[in-house]
C-alpha positions in Angstrom: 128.4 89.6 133.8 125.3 87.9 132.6 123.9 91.7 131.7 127.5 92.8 129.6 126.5 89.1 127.9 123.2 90.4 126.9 124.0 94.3 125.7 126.4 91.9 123.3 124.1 89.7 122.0 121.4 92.9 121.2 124.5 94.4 119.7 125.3 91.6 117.3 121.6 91.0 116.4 121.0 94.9 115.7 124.1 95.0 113.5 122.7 91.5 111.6 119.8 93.7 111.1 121.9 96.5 109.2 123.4 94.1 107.4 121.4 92.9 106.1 119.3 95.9 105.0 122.5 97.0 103.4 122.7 93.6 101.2 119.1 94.9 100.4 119.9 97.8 99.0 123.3 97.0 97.7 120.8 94.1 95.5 118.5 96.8 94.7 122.1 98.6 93.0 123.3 95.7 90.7 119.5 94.5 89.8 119.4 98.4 88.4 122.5 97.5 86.6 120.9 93.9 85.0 123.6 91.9 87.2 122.4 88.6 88.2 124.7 89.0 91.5 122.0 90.8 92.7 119.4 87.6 93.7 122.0 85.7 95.7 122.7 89.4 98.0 118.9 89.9 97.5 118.4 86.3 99.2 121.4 86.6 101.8 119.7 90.1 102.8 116.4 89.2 103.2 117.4 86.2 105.2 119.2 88.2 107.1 116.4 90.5 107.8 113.6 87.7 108.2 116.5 85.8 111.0 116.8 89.4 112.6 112.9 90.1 112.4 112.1 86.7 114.1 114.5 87.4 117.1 112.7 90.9 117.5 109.4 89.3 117.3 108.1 91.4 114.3 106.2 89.3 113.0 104.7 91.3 110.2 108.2 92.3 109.0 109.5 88.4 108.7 106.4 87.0 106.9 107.3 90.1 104.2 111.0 89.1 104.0 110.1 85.4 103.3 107.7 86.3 100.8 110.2 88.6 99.1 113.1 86.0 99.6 111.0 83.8 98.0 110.1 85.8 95.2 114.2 86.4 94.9 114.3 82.6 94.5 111.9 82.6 91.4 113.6 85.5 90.0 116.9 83.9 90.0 115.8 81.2 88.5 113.4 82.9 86.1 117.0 84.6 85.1 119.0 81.8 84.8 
């Protein structure tokens, strides 16, 4: 039982890793269109891959998604 629980739980964090990848890309699509949708899904992703990066302990790969979700912060604002 206690093994099915954890082959879920790598399941569910892997696909919170896609997703947000995906949001990543799909930001990278409306920033290329000059839609300011594109910071909060920028932000949303990047959290996402930070919260996923954590759990996998890549370090490296967290500290560069809160940098970058960060800079997504002052780029919304700098927009607004």
């Amino acid at each position: 039982m206690k093994n099915l629980e954890k082959e879920y739980q790598n399941k569910l964090w892997e696909s919170i890793g896609w997703i947000g990848a995906a949001l990543v890309v799909f930001g990278y699509s409306l920033n290329a269109n000059n839609l300011v949708s594109c910071w909060p899904v920028w932000i949303l992703g990047n959290g996402l891959i930070a919260t996923y990066s954590y759990r996998k302990e890549a370090r490296s790969t967290m500290v560069m998604s809160l940098v970058i979700l960060i800079m997504n912060i002052y780029g919304w604002i700098s927009w607004s």
